[in-house]
C-alpha positions as CSV (number, residue, x, y, z in Angstrom):
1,X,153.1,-117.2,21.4
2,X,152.7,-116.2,17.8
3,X,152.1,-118.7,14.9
4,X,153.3,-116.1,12.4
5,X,156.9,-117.4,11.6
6,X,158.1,-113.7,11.6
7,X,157.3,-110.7,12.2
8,X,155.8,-108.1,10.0
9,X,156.8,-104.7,9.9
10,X,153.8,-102.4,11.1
11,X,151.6,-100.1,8.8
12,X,153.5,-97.0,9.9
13,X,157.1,-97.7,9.5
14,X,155.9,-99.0,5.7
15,X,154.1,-95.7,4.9
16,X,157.0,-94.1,5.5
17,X,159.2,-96.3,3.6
18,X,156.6,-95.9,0.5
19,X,156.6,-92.0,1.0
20,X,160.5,-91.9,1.6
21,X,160.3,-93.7,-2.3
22,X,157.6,-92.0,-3.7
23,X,160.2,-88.5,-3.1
24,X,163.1,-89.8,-4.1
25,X,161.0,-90.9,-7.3
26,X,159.7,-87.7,-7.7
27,X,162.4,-85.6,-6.8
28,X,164.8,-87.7,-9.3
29,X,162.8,-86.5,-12.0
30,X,162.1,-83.3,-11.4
31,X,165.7,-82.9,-10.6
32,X,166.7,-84.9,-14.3
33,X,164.4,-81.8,-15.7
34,X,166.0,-78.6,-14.0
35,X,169.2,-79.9,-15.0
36,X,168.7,-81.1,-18.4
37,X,170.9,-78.3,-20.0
38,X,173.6,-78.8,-17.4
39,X,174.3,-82.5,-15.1
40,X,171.8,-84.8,-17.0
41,X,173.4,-83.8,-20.6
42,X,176.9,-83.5,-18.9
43,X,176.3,-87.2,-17.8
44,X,175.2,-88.8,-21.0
45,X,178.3,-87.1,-22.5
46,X,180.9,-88.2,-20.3
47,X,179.3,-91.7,-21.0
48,X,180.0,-91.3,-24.6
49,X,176.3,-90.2,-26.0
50,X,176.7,-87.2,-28.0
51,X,173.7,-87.1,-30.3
52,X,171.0,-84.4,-29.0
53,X,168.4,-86.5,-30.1
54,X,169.2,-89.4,-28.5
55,X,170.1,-87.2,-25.2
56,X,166.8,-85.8,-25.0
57,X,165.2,-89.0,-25.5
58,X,166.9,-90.6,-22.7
59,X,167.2,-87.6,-20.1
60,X,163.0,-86.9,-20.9
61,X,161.8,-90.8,-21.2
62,X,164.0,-91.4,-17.8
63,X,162.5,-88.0,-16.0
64,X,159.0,-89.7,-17.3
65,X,159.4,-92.6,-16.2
66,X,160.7,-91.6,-12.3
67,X,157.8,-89.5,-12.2
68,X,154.9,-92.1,-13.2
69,X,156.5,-94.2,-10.8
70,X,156.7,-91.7,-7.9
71,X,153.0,-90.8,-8.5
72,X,152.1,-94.4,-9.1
73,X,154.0,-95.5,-5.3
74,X,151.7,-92.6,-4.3
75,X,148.6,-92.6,-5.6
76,X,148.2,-96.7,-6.0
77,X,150.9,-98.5,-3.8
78,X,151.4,-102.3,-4.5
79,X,152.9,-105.1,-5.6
80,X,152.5,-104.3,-9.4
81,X,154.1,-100.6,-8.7
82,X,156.8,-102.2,-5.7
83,X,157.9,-104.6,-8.8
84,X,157.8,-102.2,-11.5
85,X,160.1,-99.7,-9.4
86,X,162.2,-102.5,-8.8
87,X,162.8,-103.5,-12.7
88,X,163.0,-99.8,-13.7
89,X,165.5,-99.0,-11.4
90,X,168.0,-102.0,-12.0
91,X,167.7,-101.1,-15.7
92,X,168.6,-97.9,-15.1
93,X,171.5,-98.9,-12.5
94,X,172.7,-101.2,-15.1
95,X,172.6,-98.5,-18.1
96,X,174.3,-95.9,-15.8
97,X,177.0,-98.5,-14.7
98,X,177.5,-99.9,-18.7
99,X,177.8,-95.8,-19.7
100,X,179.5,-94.5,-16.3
101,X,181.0,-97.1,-14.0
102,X,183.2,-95.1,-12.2
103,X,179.7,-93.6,-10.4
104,X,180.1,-96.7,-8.1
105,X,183.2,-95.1,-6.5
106,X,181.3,-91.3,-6.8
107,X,181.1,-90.0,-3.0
108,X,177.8,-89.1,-2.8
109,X,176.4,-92.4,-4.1
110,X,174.5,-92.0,-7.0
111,X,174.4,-96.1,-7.8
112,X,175.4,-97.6,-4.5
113,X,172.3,-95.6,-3.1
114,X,170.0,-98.1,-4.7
115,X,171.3,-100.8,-3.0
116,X,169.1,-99.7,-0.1
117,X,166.5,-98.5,-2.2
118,X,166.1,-102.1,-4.0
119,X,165.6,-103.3,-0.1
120,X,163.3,-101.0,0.2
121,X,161.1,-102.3,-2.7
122,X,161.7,-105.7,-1.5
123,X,160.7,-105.2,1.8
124,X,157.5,-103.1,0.5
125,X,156.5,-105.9,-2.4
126,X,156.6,-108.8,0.5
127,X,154.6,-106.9,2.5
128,X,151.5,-106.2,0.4
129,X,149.2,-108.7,-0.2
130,X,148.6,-109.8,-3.9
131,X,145.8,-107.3,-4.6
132,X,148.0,-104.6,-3.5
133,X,146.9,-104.1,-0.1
134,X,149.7,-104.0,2.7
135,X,149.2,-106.7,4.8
């Protein structure tokens, strides 16, 4: 019999996890950067920001931020990085649903996605041990 109260998930599935994360991270940015001109301007309009400036900021500081935090889940997984996704992405998931709430009700899930996706984190952040190791 175990005297672990629960048991933890092993190495492998939690690799995968962090590697599933660190691409949609990645791929969010990229993504926010091939369609700057098009969906990531059409967005911030339809949410009522019309001033280039401001636009670019927000389209280029978001794309900047997804990928540091994709390479950072990559290249130094951990609590720090597990917690950081974790604010990042329910600032963003508040912004998008004060600017666009109807995305909530959009088919293809661009908000209710990270329901799973703060899990995720969760999951990943109680797992690693305070100096970032998993554990």
């Amino acid at each position: 019999m175990s005297t672990t109260p629960r048991a933890q998930p092993t190495q492998q599935p939690l690799q995968l996890l962090r590697l599933s994360l660190v691409a949609v991270w990645l791929w969010t940015g990229i993504a926010s950067l091939l369609q700057w001109q098009r969906e990531s301007t059409a967005l911030l309009v339809a949410g009522g920001i019309q001033t280039p400036g401001i636009q670019a900021w927000l389209i280029g500081g978001g794309a900047a931020l997804d990928l540091l935090l994709g390479l950072w889940l990559l290249c130094r997984p951990g609590r720090a990085a597990y917690g950081a996704s974790l604010a990042a992405m329910l600032v963003m998931t508040l912004a998008a649903t004060a600017l666009l709430p109807g995305l909530w009700l959009h088919p293809l899930g661009p908000l209710s996605k990270n329901l799973p996706i703060a899990a995720a984190l969760w999951l990943l952040w109680h797992s690693s041990t305070r100096d970032g190791r998993s554990g």
